[in-house]
C-alpha positions in Angstrom: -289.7 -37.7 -112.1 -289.5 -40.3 -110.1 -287.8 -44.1 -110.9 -290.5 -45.9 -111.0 -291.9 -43.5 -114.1 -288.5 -43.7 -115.8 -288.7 -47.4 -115.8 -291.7 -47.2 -117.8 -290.1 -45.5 -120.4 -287.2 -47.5 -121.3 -287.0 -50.1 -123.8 -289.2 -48.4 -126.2 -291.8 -47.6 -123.6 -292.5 -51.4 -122.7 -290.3 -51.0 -119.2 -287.0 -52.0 -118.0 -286.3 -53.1 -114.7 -282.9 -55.0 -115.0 -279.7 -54.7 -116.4 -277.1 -57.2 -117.1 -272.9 -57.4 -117.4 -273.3 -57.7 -121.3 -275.7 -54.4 -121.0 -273.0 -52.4 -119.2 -270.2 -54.0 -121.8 -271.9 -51.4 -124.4 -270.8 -47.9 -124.7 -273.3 -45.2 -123.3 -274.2 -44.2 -126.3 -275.1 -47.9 -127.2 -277.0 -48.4 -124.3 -279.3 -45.3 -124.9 -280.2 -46.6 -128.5 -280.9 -50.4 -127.6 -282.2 -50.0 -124.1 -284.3 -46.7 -123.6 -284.8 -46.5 -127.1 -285.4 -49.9 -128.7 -288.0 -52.7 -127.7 -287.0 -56.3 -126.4 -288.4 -57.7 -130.0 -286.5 -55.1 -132.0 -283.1 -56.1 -129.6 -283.9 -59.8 -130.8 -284.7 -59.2 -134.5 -281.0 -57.7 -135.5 -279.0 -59.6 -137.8 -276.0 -60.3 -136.5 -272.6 -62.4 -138.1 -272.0 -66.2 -137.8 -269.4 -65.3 -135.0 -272.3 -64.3 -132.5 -274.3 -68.1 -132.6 -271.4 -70.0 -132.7 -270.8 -70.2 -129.4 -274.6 -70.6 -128.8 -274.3 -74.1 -130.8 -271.5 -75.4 -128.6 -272.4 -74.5 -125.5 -275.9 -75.4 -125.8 -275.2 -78.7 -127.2 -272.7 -79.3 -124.3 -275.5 -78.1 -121.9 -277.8 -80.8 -122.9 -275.6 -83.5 -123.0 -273.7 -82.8 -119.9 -276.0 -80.8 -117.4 -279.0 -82.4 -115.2 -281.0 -79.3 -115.5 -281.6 -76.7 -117.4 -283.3 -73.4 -116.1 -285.9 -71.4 -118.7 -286.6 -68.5 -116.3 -287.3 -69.5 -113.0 -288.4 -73.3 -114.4 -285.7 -76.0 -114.0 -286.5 -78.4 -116.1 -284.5 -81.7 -116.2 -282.9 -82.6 -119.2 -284.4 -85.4 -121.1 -282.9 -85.4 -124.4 -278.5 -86.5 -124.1 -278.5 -87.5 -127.8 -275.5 -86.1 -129.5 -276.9 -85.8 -132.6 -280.8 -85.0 -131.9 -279.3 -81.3 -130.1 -276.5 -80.8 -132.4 -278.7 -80.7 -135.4 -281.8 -78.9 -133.4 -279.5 -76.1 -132.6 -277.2 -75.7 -135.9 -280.5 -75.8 -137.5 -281.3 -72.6 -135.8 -278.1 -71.4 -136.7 -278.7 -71.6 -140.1 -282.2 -70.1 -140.0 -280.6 -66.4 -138.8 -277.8 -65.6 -141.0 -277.3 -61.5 -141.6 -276.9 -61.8 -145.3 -276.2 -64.7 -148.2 -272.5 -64.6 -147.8 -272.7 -65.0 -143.9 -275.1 -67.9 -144.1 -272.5 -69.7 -146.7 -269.6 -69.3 -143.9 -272.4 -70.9 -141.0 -272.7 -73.6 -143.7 -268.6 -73.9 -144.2 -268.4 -74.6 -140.5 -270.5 -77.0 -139.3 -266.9 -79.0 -138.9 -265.6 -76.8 -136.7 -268.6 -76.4 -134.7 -268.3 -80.3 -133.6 -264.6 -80.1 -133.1 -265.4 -76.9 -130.6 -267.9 -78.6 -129.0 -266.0 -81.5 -128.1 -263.4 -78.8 -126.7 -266.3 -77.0 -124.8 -267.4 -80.7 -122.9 -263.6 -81.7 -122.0 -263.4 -78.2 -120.8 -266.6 -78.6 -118.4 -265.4 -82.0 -117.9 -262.0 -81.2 -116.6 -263.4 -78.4 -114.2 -266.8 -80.1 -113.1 -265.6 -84.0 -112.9 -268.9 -85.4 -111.8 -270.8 -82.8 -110.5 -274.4 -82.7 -111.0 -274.6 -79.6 -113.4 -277.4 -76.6 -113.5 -277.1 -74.8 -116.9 -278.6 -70.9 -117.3 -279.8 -70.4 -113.7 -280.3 -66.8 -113.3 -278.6 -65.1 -110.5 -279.4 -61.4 -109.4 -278.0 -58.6 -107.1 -279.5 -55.5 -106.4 -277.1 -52.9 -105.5 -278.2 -50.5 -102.3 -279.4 -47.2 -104.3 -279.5 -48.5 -107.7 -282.5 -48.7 -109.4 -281.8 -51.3 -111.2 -281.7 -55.3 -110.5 -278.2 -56.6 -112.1 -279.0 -59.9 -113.6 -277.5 -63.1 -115.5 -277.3 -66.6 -116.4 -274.7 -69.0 -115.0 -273.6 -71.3 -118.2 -272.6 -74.1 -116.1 -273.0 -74.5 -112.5 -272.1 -77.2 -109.6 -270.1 -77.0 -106.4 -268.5 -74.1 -108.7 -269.3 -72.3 -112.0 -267.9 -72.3 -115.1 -268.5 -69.3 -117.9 -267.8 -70.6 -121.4 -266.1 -68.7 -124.0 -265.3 -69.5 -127.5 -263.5 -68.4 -130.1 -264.9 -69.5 -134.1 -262.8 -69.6 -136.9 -262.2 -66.5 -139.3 -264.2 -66.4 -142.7 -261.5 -67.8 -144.7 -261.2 -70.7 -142.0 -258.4 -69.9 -140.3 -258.2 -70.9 -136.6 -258.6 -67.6 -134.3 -256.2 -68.3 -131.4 -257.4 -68.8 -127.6 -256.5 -65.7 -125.3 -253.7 -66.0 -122.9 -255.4 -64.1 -120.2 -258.8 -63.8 -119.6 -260.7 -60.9 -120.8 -261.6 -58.0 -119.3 -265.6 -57.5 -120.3 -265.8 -61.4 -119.4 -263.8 -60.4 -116.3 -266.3 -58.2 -115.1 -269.5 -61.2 -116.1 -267.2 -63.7 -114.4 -267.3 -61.3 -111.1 -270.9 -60.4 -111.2 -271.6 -64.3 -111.1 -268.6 -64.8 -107.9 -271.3 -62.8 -105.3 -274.2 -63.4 -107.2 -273.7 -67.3 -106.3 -270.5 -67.1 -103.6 -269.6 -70.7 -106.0 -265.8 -70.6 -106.9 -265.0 -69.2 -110.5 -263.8 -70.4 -113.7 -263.7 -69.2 -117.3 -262.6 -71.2 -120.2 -262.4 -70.1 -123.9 -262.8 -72.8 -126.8 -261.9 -73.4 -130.5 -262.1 -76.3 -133.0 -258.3 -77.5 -132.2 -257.7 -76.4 -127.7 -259.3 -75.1 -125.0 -257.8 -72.9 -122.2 -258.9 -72.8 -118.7 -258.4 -70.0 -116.0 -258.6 -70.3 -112.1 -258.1 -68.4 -109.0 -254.4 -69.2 -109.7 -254.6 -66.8 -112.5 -254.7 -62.9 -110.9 -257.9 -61.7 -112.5 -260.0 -64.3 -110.8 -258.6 -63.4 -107.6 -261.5 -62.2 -105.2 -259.7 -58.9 -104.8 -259.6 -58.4 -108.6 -263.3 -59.8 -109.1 -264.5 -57.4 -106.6 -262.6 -54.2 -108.1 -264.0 -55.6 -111.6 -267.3 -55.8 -110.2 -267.4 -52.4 -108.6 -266.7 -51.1 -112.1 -269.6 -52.8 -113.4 -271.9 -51.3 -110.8 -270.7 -48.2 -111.7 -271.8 -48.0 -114.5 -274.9 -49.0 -113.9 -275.0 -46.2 -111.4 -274.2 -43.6 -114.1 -276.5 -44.7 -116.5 -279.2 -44.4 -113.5 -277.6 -40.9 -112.9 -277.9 -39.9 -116.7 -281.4 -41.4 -116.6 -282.4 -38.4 -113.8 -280.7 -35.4 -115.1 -282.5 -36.1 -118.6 -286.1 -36.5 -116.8 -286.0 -39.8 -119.2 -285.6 -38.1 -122.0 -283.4 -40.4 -124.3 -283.0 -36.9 -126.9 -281.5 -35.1 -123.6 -279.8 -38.3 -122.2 -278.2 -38.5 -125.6 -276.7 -35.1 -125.7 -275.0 -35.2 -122.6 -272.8 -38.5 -124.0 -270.6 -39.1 -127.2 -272.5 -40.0 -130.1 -271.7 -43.6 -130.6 -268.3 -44.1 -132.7 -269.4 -46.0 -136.5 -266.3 -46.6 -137.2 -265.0 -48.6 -134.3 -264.7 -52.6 -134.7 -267.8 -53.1 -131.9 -270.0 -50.6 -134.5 -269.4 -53.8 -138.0 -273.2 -55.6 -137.1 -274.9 -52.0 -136.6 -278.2 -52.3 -138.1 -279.8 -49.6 -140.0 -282.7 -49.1 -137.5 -279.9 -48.4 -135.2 -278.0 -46.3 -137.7 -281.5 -44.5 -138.3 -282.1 -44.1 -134.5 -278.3 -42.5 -133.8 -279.2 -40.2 -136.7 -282.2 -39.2 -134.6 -280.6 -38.7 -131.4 -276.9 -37.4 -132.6 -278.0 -36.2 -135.7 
């Protein structure tokens, strides 16, 4: 079969023609269920947990306050709109509109405080790394690997003379503060890298809360261009053996499914699981 025709079939039969670093974060198995066998609407209709839009709410309040532009696609727009409180309450307003069940929407409502408190964090952060740059927020950057099938795309949360990918980290349920990491994460690692030689900008990741932030460099090893590249080869890697799985199985996601481990419920990553994915794992792993 060739690519092209395998293309076609993935995401539900609508087509696929790009992957991302946050697609390759997910285990095979994951990957077969959401992105050969799910659409793009039924991706976007999952319920997931307060933690997931917190750091929506920051960062895109930050974005519009701080950032000249502001990229939908392949349309900058500039941004119009600095108001503190006009985007704060526009976005927690969507926050509160997708909760996964009654007793997560009573937590998104127990931490609106927070929320302001990390989103001051999130604009000293930027601050502190940008000065006064002239800032592009969500400009899509892509690389396209010799062989691969694929295009490898993703959006740069804040970009100047250098970029800067933001990280937070919201409180627990019972409003305890969740402490910032004192090293950089790998699966961010390996975003932070694609974005390096997507846009050859120096890079920086910082990770918020309601009380610090923490910012890492090139002084810190993992953002070290020799790291960034090993961390990036991985990536493409496994892009590469999801388009090898992809040939074997002639697109068949029942074959492709049988040649990787069924996805493992009980693992922390596996606690937003919806049951159309439960149902569809059932299908394919029985």
């Amino acid at each position: 079969m060739e690519a092209s025709d395998i293309l076609k079939k993935l995401s539900g039969g609508e087509g696929l023609y790009h992957g991302s670093p946050s697609q390759y974060n997910n285990p095979l198995g994951m990957w077969i269920v959401d992105y050969f066998y799910r659409t793009k609407k039924q991706r976007g209709s999952d319920k997931k947990n307060y933690k997931l839009g917190y750091g929506a709410v920051c960062s895109n309040v930050a974005q519009k306050l701080i950032g000249r532009y502001y990229f939908e696609g392949k349309d900058r727009q500039e941004i119009k709109d600095h108001d503190y409180n006009n985007n704060f309450n526009h976005e927690y307003g969507l926050y509160l509109k997708d909760p996964k069940d009654e007793y997560d929407l009573k937590i998104r409502e127990s931490v609106v405080d927070n929320l302001h408190k990390t989103t001051a964090n999130v604009l000293k952060a930027v601050k502190e790394i940008h000065g006064n740059d002239e800032l592009s927020c969500e400009r899509t950057v892509t690389l396209k690997p010799k062989d691969l099938i694929f295009e490898i795309q993703g959006r740069i949360d804040y970009e100047g003379k250098v970029f800067s990918e933001c990280k937070t980290k919201p409180c627990k349920p019972n409003g305890y503060t969740n402490s910032l990491p004192k090293d950089p994460l790998p699966a961010n690692i390996k975003q932070v890298a694609f974005y390096r030689f997507a846009s050859d900008k120096e890079p920086f990741i910082f990770y918020a809360n309601e009380k610090d932030y923490i910012i890492f460099d090139r002084s810190h090893p993992a953002l070290k261009d020799d790291h960034l590249e090993y961390a990036y080869n991985e990536l493409v890697q496994k892009a590469f053996t999801i388009q090898r799985l992809l040939f074997v199985s002639n697109g068949d996601p029942h074959v492709m499914a049988s040649l990787v481990e069924k996805p493992d419920l009980n693992h922390w990553m596996m606690s937003d699981v919806s049951q159309e994915q439960l149902d569809i794992i059932k299908k394919l792993w029985g």
